[in-house]
C-alpha positions, 0 to 999 in steps of 0.5 A: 088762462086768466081768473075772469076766464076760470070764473066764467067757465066755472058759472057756467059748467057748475050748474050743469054739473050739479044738476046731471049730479043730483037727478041724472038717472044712473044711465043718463050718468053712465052716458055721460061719463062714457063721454068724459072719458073717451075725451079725456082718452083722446086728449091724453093720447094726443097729448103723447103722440101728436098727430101719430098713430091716428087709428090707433087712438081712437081705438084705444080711447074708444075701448077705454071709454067702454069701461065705463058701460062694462062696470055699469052692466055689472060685468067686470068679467068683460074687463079682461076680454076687452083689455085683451082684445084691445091690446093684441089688436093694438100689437098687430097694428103697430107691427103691420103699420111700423112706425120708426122702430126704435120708438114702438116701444114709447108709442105702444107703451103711451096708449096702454098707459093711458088705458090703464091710468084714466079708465081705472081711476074714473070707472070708480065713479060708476060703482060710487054712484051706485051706493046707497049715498053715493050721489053725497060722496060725488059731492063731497069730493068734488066740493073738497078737491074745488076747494083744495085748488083754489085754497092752495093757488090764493095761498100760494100766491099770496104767501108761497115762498118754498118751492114743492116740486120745481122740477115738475111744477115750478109754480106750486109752493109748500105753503100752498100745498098746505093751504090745500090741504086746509081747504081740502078739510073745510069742504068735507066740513062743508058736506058734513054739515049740509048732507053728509051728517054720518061723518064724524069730527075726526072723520072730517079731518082725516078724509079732508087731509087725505084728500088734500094730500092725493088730489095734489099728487094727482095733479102733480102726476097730470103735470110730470105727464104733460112735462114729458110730452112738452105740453102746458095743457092737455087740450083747449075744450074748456075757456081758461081752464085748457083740456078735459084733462086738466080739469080731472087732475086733481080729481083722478086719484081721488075718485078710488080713495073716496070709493073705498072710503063710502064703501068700507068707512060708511057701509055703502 
């Protein structure tokens, strides 16, 4: 996973991202969303169980990808019959199509995690986008966790010397996680001089550090998961950058902060 192949990827992908961004209606955007989802499903329940339990992942990966449909209906009452009716069914399946028995228990417990974790934090992008700046706030975010990574993997190499977390990502340094953060607040001080003039000097810094501070523990999370299952990258989808998956890490416990953020901060 080299530089060259982050770079390339990154011209290629970013364009496209800004334009489904800025002009997708909100349908087109549901769509595709939908579609980001049910694969970064697959690839955390593949990531989990391997080649087990086949049918059962694309079950749960497709029911998790219907969140994103249900929200954008403006029916989350249909949350609760569609989470039920996926679980008694993943229930009947594990009990009539037995796996050892010792490990159901890990199985089971790893595709209804992985419901829990990724449609939740990415269906907050659904009602982001509906606000009335809500396409702003999309790209506040992602311009700030961009920035957070790349300030805190060029700090780190270049002057990290304390280890943060060694034992779920030896690479990561404090004085990266700092340089992060820096980069963190210089992005949303990007989108408040370019788009997003309603947030003020110290509203810049605050959602800058909070979104330094939670797009690293999200990619810290991302990291202990992928530790557990012995895997360096949740998937190959994306040249120099592995998994889906990987590339949503740092932005996963973002998507719920700036939701309630625009929303509550902002009187979206």
């Amino acid at each position: 996973m080299t530089i060259k192949q982050r770079i390339l990827t990154a011209l290629v992908l970013l364009p496209l991202l800004i334009l489904l961004l800025g002009f997708a209606s909100p349908m087109v955007f549901s769509v595709f969303l939908t579609l980001v989802l049910f694969v970064s499903l697959l690839e955390y329940n593949k990531m989990g169980l391997a080649g087990e339990h086949g049918l059962e992942q694309w079950l749960s990966a497709a029911a998790g990808a219907a969140v994103v449909p249900v929200l954008a209906l403006n029916q989350p009452e249909l949350l609760v019959p569609l989470y039920t009716g996926l679980y008694l069914v993943l229930a009947l399946l594990f009990l009539f199509r037995l796996p050892p028995i010792e490990e159901t228990h890990h199985r089971l417990g790893w595709l209804v995690s992985g419901t829990v974790y990724l449609p939740l934090l990415i269906g907050h992008l659904v009602p982001l986008h509906q606000l009335a700046y809500g396409k702003q706030w999309i790209f506040l975010l992602l311009i700030a966790v961009m920035a957070c990574d790349s300030m805190a993997y060029f700090i780190g190499r270049k002057f990290g010397k304390r280890k943060l977390y060694p034992a779920v990502s030896p690479n990561k340094s404090i004085e990266g996680a700092y340089g992060g953060i820096l980069g963190a607040v210089l992005g949303v001080l990007f989108a408040k001089l370019f788009f997003l003039q309603a947030i003020g000097w110290f509203g810049v810094l605050g959602i800058g550090v909070a979104l330094g501070v939670f797009g690293q523990l999200g990619d810290l999370f991302e990291s202990l998961l992928k530790r557990a299952c012995r895997v360096k990258d949740s998937g190959t989808m994306i040249p120099g950058h592995g998994g889906l998956l990987d590339r949503l890490d740092s932005l996963l416990f973002v998507f719920p902060l700036v939701y309630y953020i625009a929303k509550y901060g902002y009187g979206g």
